[in-house]
KOLGU-4560 file (N, C-alpha, C; in nm, 3 decimals, padded with zeros to 5 digits):
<recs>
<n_xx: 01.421 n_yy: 01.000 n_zz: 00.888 ca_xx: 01.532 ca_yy: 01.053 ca_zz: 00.811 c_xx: 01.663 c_yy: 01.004 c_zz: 00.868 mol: A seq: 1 type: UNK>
<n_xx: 01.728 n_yy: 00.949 n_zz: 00.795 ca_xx: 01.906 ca_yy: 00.950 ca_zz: 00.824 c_xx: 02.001 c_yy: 01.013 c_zz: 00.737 mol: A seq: 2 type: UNK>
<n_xx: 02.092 n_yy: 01.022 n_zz: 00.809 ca_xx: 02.243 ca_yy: 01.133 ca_zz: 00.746 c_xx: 02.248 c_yy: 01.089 c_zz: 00.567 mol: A seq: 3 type: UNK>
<n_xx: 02.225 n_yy: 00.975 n_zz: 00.561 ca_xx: 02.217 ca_yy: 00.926 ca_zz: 00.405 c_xx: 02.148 c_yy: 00.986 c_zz: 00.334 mol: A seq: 4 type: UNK>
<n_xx: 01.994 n_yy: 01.028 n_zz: 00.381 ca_xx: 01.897 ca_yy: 01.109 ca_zz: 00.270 c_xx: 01.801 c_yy: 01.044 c_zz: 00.244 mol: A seq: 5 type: UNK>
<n_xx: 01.748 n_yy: 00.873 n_zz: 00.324 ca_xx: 01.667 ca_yy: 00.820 ca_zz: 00.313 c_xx: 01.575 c_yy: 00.837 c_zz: 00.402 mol: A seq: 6 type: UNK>
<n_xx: 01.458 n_yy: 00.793 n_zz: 00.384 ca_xx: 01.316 ca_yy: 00.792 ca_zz: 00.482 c_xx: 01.281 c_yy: 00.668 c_zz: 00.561 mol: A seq: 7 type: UNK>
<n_xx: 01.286 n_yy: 00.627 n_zz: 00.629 ca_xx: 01.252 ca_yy: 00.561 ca_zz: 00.716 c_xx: 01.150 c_yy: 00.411 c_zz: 00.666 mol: A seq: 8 type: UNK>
<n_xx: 01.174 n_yy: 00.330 n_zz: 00.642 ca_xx: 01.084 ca_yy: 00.218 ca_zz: 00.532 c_xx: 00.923 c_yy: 00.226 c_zz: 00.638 mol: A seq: 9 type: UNK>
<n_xx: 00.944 n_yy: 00.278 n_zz: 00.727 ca_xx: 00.718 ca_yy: 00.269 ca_zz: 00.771 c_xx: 00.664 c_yy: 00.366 c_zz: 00.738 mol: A seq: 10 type: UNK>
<n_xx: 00.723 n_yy: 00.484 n_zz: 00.620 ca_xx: 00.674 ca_yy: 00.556 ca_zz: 00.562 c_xx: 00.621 c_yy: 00.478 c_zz: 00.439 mol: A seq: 11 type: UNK>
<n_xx: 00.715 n_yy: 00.382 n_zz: 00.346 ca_xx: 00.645 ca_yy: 00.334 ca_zz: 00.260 c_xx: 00.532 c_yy: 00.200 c_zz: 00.324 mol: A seq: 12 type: UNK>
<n_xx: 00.542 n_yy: 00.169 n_zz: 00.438 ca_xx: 00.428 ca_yy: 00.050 ca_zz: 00.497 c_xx: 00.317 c_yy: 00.124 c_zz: 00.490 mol: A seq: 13 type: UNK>
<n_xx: 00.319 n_yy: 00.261 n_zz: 00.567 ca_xx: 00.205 ca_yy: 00.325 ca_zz: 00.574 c_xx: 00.152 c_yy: 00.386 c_zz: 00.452 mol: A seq: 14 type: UNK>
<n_xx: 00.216 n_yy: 00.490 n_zz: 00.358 ca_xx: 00.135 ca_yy: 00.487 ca_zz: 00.191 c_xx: 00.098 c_yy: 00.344 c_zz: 00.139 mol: A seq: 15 type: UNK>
<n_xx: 00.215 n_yy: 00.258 n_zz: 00.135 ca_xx: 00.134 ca_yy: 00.153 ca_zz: 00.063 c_xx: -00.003 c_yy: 00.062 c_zz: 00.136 mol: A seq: 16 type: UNK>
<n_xx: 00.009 n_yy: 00.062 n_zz: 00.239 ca_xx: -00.125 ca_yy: -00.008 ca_zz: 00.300 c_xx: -00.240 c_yy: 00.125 c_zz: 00.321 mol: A seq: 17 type: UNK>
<n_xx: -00.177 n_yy: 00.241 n_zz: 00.299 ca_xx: -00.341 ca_yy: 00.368 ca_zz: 00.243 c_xx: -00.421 c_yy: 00.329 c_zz: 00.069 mol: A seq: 18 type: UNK>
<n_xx: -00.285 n_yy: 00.276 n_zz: 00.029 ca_xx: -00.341 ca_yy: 00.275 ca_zz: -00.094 c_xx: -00.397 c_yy: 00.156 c_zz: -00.174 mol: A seq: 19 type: UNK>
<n_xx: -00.374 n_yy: 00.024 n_zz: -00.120 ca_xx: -00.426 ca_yy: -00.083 ca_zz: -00.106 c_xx: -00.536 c_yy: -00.100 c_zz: -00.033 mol: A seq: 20 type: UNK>
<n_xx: -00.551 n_yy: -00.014 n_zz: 00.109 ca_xx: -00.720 ca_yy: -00.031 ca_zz: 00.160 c_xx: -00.843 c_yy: 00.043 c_zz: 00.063 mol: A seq: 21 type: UNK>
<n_xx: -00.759 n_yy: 00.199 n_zz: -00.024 ca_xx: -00.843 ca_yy: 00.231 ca_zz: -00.049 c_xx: -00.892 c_yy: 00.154 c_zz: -00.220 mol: A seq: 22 type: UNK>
<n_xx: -00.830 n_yy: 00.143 n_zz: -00.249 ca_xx: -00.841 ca_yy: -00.008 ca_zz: -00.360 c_xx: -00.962 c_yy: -00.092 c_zz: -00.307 mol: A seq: 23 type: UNK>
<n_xx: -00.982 n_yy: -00.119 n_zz: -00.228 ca_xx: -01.074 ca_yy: -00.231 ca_zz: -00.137 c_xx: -01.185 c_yy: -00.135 c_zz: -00.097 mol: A seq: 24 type: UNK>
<n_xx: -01.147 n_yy: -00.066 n_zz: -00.045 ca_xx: -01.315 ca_yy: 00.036 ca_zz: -00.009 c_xx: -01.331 c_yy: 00.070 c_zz: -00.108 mol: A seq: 25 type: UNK>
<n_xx: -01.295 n_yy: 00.098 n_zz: -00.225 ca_xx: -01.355 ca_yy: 00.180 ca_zz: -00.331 c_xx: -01.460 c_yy: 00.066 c_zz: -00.381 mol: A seq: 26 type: UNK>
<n_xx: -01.367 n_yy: -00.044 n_zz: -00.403 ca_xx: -01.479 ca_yy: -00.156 ca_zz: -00.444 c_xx: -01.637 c_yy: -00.254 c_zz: -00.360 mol: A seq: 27 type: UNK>
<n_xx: -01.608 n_yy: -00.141 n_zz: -00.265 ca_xx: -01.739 ca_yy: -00.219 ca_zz: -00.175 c_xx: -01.841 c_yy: -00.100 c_zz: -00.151 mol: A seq: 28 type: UNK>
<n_xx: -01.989 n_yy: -00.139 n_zz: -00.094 ca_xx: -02.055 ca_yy: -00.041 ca_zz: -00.149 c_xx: -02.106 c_yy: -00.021 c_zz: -00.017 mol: A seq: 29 type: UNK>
<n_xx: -02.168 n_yy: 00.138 n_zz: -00.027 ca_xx: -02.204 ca_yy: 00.259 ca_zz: 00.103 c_xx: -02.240 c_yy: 00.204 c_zz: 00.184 mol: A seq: 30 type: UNK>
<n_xx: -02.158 n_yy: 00.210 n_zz: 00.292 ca_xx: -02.194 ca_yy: 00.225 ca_zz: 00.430 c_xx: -02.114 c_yy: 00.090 c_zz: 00.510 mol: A seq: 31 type: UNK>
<n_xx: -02.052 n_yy: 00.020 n_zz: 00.401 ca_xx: -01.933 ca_yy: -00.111 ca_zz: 00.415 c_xx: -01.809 c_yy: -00.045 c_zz: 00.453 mol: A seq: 32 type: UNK>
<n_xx: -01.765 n_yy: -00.102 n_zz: 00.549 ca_xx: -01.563 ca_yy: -00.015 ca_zz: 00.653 c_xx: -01.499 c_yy: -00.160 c_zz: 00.619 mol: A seq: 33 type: UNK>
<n_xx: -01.415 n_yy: -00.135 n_zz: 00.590 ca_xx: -01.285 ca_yy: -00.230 ca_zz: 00.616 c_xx: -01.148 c_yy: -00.187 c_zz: 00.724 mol: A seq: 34 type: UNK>
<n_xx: -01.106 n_yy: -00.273 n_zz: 00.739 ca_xx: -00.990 ca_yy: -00.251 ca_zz: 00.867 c_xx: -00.849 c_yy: -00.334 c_zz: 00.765 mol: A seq: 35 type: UNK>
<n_xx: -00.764 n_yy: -00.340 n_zz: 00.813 ca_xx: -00.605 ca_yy: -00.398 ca_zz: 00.746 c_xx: -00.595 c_yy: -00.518 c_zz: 00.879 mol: A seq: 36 type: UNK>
<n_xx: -00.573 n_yy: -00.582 n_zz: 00.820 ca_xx: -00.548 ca_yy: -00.754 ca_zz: 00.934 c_xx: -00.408 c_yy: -00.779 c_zz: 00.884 mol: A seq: 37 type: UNK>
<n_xx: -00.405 n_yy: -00.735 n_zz: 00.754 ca_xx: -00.236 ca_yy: -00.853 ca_zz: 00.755 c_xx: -00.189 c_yy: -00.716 c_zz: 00.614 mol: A seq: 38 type: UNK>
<n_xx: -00.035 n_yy: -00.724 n_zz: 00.701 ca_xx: 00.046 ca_yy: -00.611 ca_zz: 00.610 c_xx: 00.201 c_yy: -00.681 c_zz: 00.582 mol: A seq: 39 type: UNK>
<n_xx: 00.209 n_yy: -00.676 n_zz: 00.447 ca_xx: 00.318 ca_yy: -00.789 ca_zz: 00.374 c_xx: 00.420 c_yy: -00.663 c_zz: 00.296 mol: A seq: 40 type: UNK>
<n_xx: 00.515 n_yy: -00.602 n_zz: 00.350 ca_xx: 00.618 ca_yy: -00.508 ca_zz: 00.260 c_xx: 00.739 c_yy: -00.594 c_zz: 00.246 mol: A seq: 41 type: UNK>
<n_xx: 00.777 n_yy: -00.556 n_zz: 00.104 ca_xx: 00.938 ca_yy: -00.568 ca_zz: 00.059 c_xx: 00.947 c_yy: -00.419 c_zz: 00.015 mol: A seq: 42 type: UNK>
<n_xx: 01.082 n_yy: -00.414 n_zz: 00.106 ca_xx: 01.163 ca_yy: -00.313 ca_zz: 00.024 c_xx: 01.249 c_yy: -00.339 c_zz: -00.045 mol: A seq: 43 type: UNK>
<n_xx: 01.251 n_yy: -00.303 n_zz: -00.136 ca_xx: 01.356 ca_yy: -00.317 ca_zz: -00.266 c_xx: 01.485 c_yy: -00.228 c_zz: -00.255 mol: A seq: 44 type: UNK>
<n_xx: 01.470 n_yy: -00.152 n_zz: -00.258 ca_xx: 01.584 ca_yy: 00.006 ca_zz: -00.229 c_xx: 01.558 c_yy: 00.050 c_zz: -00.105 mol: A seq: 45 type: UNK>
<n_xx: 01.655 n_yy: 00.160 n_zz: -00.067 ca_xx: 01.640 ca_yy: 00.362 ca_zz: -00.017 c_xx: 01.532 c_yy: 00.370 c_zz: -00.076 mol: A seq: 46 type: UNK>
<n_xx: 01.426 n_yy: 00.394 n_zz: 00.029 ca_xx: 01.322 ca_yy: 00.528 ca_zz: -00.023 c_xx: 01.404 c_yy: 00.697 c_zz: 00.008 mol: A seq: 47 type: UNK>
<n_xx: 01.413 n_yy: 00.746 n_zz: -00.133 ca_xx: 01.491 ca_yy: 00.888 ca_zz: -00.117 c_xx: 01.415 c_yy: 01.024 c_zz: -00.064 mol: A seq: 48 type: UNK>
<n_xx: 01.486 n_yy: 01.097 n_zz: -00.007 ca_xx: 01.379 ca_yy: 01.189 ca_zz: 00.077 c_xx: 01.337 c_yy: 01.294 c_zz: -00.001 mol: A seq: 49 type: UNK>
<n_xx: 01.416 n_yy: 01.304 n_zz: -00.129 ca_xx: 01.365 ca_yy: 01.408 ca_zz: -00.190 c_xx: 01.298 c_yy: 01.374 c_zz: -00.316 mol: A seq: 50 type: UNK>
<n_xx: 01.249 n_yy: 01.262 n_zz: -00.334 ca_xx: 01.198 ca_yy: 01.222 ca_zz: -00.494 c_xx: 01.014 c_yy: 01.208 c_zz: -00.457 mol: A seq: 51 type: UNK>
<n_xx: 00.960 n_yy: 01.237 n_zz: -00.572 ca_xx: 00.802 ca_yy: 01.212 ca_zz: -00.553 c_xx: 00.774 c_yy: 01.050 c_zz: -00.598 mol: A seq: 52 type: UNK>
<n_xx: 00.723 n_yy: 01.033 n_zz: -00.510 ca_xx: 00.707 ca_yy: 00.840 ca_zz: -00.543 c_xx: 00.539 c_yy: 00.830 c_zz: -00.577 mol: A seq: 53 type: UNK>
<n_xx: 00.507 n_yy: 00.716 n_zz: -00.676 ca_xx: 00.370 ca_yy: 00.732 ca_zz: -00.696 c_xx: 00.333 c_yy: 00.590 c_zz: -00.626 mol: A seq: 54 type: UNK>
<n_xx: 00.189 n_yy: 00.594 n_zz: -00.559 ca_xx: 00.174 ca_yy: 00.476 ca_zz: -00.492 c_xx: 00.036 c_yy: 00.387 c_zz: -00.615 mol: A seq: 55 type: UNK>
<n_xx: 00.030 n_yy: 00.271 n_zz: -00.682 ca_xx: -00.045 ca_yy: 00.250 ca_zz: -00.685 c_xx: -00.139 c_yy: 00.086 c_zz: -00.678 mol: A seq: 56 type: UNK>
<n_xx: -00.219 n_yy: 00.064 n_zz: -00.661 ca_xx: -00.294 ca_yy: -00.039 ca_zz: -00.625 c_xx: -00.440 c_yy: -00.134 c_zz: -00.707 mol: A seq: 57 type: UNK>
<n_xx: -00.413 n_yy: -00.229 n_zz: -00.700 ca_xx: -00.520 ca_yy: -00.335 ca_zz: -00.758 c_xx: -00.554 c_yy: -00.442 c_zz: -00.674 mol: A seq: 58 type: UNK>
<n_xx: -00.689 n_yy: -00.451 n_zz: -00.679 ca_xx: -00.738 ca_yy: -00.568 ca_zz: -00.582 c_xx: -00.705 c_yy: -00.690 c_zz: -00.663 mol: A seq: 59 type: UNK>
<n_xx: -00.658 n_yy: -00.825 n_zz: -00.600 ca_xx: -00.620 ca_yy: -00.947 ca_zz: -00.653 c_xx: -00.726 c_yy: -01.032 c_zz: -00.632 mol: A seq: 60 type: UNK>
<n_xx: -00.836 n_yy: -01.023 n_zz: -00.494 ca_xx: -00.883 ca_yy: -01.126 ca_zz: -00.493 c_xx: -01.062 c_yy: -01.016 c_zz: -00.360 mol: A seq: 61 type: UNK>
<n_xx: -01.143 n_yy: -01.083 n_zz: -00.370 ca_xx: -01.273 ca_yy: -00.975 ca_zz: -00.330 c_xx: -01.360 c_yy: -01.053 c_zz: -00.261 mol: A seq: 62 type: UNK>
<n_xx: -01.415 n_yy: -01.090 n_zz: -00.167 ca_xx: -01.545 ca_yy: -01.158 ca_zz: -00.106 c_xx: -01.559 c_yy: -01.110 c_zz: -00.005 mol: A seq: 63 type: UNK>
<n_xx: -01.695 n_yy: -01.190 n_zz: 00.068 ca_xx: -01.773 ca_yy: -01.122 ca_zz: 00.118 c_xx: -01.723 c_yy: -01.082 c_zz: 00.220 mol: A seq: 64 type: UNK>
<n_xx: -01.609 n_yy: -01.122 n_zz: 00.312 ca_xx: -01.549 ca_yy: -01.134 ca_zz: 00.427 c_xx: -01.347 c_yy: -01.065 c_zz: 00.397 mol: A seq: 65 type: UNK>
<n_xx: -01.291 n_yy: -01.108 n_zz: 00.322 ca_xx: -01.194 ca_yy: -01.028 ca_zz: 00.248 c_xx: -01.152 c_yy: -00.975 c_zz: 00.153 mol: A seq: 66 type: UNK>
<n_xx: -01.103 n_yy: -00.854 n_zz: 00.177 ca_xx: -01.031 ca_yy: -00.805 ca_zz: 00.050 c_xx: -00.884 c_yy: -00.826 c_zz: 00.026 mol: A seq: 67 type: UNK>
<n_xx: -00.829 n_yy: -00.840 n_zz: -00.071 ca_xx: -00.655 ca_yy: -00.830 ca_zz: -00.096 c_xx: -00.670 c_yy: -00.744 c_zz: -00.210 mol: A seq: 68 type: UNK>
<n_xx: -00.569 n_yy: -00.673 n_zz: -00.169 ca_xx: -00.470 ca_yy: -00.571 ca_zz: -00.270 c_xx: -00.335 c_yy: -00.623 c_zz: -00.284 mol: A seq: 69 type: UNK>
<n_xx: -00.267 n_yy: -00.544 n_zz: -00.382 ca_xx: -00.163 ca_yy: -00.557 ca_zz: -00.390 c_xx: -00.112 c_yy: -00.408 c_zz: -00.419 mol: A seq: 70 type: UNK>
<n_xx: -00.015 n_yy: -00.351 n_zz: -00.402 ca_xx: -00.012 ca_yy: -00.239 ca_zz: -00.411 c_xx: 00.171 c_yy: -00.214 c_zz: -00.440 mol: A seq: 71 type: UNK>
<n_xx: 00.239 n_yy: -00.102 n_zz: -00.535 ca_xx: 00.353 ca_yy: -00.071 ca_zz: -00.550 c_xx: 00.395 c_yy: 00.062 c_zz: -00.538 mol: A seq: 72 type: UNK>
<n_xx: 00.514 n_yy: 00.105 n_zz: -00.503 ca_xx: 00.557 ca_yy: 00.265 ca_zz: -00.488 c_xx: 00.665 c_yy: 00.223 c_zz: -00.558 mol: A seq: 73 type: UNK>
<n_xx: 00.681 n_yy: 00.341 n_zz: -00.631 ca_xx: 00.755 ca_yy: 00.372 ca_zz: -00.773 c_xx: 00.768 c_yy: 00.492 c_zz: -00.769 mol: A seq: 74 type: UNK>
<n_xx: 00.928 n_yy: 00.565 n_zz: -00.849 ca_xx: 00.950 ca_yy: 00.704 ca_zz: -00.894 c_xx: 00.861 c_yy: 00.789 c_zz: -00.996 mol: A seq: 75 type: UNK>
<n_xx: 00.884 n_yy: 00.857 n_zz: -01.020 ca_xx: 00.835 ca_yy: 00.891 ca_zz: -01.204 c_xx: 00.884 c_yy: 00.819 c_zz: -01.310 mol: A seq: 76 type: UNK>
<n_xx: 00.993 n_yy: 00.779 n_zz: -01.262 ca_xx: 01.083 ca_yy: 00.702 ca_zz: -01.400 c_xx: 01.041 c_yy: 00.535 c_zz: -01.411 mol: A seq: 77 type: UNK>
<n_xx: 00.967 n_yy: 00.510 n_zz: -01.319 ca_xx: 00.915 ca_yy: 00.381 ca_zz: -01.319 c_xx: 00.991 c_yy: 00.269 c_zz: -01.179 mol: A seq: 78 type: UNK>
<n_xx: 01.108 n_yy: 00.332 n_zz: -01.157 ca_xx: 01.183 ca_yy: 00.265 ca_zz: -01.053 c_xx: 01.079 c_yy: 00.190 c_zz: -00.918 mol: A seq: 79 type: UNK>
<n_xx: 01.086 n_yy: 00.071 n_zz: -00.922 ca_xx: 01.037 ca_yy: 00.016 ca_zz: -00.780 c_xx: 01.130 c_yy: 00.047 c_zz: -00.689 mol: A seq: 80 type: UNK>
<n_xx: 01.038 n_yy: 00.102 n_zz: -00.594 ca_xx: 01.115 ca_yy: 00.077 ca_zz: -00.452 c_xx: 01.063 c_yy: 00.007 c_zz: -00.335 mol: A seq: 81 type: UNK>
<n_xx: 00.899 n_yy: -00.044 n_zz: -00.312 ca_xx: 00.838 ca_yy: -00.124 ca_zz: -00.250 c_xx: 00.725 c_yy: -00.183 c_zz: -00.278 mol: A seq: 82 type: UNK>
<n_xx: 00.666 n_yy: -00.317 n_zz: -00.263 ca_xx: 00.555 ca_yy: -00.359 ca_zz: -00.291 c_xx: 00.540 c_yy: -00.414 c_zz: -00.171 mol: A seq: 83 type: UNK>
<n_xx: 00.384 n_yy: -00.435 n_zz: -00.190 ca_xx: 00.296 ca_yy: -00.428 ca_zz: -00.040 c_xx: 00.167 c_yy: -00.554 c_zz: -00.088 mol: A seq: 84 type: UNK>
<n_xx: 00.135 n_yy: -00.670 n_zz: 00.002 ca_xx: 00.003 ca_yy: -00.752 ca_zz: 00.007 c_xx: -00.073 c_yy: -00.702 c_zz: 00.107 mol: A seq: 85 type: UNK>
<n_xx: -00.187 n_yy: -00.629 n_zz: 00.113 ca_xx: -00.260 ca_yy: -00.623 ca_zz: 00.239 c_xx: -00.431 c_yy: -00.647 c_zz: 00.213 mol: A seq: 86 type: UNK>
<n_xx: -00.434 n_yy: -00.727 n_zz: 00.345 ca_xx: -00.579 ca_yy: -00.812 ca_zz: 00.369 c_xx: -00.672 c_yy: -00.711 c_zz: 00.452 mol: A seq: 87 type: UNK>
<n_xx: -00.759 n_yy: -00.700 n_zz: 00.383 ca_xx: -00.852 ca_yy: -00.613 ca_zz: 00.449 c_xx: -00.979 c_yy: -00.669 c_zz: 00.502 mol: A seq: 88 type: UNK>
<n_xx: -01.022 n_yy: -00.694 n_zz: 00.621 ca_xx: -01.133 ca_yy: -00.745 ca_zz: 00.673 c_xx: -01.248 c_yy: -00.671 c_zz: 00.658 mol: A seq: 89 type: UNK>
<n_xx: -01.345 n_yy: -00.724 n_zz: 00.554 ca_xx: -01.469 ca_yy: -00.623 ca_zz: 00.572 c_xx: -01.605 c_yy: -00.627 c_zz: 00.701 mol: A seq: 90 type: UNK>
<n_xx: -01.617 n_yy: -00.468 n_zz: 00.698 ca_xx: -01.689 ca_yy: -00.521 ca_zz: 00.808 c_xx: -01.858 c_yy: -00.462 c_zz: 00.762 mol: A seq: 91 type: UNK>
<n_xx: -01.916 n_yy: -00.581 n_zz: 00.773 ca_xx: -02.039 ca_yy: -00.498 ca_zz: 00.763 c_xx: -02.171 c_yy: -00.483 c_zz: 00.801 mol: A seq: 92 type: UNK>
</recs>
């Protein structure tokens, strides 16, 4: 938090790379873990401390060895405020 009213931008690193791994585990099957190897944020804006931001995510690319997501946080009103690439190493 700062005097401005914004949040700290490794609040949006950390939702957006939760919501891009789980993009990637969802698509791999029981008893398969993935880990995050490579984490890619732009911030666009202030993330504001009092607005509900929605995080959401699509895998771009899937094999046997990596996953990529891509993942965005947005207001209700549609406003971007960060997008995220993260590589997920599967392990299995």
């Amino acid at each position: 938090y700062n005097p401005a009213g914004h949040v700290h931008g490794g609040f949006a690193a950390t939702v957006l790379d939760s919501a891009a791994a789980c993009a990637v585990q969802a698509a791999l099957e029981a008893g398969v873990g993935s880990t995050t190897i490579d984490l890619h944020v732009k911030y666009l804006r202030p993330l504001p401390q009092d607005a509900d931001l929605i995080a959401e995510a699509e895998i771009t690319n899937l094999s046997r060895r990596l996953g990529i997501a891509d993942a965005t946080l947005r207001d209700a009103a549609g406003k971007l405020y960060a997008t995220a690439t993260v590589t997920c190493m599967i392990l299995r």
